[in-house]
N, C-alpha and C positions, 0 to 999 in steps of 0.2 A: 551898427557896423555894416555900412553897404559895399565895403570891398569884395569885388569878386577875385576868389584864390584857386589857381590853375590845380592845386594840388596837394596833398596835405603835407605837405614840408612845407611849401608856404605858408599855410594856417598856424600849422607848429613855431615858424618863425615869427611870424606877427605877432601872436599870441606870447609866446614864453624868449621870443631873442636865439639865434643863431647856437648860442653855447646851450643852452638849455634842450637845444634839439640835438644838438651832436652826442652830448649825455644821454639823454633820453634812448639816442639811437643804439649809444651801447647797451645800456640796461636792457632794453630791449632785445637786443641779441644776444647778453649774456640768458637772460632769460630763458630763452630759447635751448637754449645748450644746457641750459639747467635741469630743464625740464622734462628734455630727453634722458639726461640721465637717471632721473628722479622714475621717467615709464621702464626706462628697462631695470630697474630696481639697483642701481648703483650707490645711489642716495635717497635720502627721505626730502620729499620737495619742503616741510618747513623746517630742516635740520636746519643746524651749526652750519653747513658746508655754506648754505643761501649767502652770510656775511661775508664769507671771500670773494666773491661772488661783485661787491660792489669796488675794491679797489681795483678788481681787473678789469670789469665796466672801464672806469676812470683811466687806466693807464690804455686799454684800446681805444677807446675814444682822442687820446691824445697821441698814439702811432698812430691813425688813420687822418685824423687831421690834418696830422704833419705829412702823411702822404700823398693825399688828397692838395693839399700845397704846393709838395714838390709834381706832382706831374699835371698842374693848372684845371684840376677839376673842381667845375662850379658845382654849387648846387641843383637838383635836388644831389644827383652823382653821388655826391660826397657825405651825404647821408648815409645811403646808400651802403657805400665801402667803408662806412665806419660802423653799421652795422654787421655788416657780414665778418668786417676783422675780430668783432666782438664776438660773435657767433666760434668763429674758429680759436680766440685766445689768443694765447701767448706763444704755446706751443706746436697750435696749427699753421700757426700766420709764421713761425718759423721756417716750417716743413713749405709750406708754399713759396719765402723766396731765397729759400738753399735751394730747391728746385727752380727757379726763375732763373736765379744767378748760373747757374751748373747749365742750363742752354740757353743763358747768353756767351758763357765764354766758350761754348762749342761751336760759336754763328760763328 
């Protein structure tokens, strides 16, 4: 393989396909948020809790997609914001655009 790749979203998509990285990206920031809670002792990093863990992956992945669509961000970007929505969930990504919307309709 003598492709030279600007980046590792690149590699990730060549290698595994677009959807496979967007997934990835969640898990990966679900991860993340797992794992902090697992250091400040909230959870045990291989409890029960880890398996919820993947359907909110999957449905962050698929709000960040669809956001990353509606406001025309390419790639890598959209990796990117699809991980960090993962990272915050369900209920941070919430709080971020009840906050958004609340100053836009102040503009």
């Amino acid at each position: 393989m003598s492709d030279k790749y600007n980046s590792l979203i690149e590699l990730l998509n060549a290698w595994m396909g677009g959807a496979m990285t967007t997934i990835l990206a969640a898990m990966v920031g679900r991860a993340m948020w797992h794992g902090s809670e697992a250091r400040k002792g909230h959870r045990k990093f291989f409890g029960v809790e880890l398996l919820w863990e993947f359907p909110v992956a999957l449905g962050m992945a698929l709000v960040g997609e669809s956001i990353a669509s509606y406001l025309n961000i390419g790639q890598p970007a959209s990796t990117g914001l699809i991980a960090a929505l993962a990272y915050l969930g369900p209920r941070g990504t919430e709080v971020l655009f009840n906050k958004w919307i609340a100053r836009k309709g102040t503009s």
